[in-house]
C-alpha positions in Angstrom: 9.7 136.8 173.6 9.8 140.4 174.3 10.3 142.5 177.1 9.7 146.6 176.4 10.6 149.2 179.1 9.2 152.2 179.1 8.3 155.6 181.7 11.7 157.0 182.4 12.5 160.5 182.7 14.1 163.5 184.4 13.0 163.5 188.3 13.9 165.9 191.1 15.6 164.2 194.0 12.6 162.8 196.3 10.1 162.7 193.5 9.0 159.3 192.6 8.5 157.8 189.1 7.1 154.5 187.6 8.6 152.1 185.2 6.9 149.7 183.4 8.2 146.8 181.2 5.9 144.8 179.0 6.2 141.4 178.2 4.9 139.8 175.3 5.4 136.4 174.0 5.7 134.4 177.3 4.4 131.1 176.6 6.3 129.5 180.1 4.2 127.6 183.0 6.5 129.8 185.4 9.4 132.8 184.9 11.3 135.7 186.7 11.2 138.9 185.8 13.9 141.3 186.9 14.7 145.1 187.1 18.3 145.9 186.3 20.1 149.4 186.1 23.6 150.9 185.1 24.5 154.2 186.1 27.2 155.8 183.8 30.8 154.5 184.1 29.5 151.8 186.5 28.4 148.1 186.0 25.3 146.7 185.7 23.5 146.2 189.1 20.1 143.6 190.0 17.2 145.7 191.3 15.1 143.0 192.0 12.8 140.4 190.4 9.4 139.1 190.7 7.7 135.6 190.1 5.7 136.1 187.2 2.3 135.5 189.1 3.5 138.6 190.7 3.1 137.1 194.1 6.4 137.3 195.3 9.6 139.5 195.0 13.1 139.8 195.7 14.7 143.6 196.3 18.6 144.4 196.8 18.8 145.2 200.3 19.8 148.9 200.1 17.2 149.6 197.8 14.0 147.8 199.5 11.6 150.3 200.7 11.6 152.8 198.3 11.6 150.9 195.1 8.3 148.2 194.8 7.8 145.8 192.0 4.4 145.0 191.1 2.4 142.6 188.4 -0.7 143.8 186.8 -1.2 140.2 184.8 -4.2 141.6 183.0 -1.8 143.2 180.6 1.3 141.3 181.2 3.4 144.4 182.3 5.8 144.2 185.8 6.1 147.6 187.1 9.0 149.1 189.4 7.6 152.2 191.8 10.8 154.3 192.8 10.2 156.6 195.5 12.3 159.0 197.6 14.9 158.7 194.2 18.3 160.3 195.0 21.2 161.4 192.8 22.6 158.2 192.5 19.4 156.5 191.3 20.6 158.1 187.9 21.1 155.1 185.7 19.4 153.3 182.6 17.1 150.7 183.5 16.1 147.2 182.0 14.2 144.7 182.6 15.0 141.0 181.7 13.2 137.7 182.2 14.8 134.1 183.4 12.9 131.9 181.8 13.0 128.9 185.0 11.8 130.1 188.4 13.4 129.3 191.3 12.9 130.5 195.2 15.5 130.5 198.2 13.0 130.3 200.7 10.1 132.7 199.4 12.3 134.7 197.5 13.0 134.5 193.7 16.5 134.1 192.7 17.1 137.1 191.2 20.3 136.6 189.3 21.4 139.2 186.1 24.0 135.8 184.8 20.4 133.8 184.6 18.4 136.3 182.4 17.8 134.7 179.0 15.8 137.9 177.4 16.7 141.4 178.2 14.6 144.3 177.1 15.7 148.1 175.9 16.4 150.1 178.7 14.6 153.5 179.7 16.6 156.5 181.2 16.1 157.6 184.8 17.6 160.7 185.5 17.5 162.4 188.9 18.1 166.4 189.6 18.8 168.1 192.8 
């Protein structure tokens, strides 16, 4: 199992950029897949996850509506839109994969202590 995230870069504040993290060597009936990111000097912190149909997601609250995860399955890669980045969007970002998927209500439970494979992380960083 592998999980490879890639599409990071330097980004004015406003622009957008999109990540992608492909996954290789998933063999489960169902999984998670999650977004993760740690700024410098700061812990790590749960963007959000998606079922790995891709049909539903789970976002941290502050950050829903201007980031979007999305599944393209024909290639087995998860992809986090970021829009409207700020300053303190500046972090590296990972994505990992819980091997079990489970929902509170139509939600995946997005959980960084359930991850059993993590990927590389790709740098974001955001100008003014």
């Amino acid at each position: 199992v592998q999980l490879q995230a890639s599409g990071g870069g330097l980004v004015q504040a406003g622009g957008s950029l999109r990540l992608s993290c492909a996954l290789s060597g998933f063999d489960f009936a169902s999984y998670t897949v999650g977004w993760f990111r740690q700024a410098p000097g700061k812990e790590r912190e749960t963007v959000g996850c998606t079922d790995s149909r891709g049909e539903y997601t789970t976002y941290v609250d502050s950050r829903e509506g201007r980031f979007s995860i999305s599944t393209y399955n024909a290639n087995n890669t998860v992809y986090l839109q970021m829009d409207s980045l700020k300053l303190d969007d500046t972090a590296v970002y990972y994505c990992a994969a819980d091997r079990t998927l489970e929902f509170s209500g139509y939600s995946p439970i997005c959980l960084d202590g359930r991850m059993d494979y993590r990927g590389k992380g790709t740098l974001v960083t955001v100008s003014s």
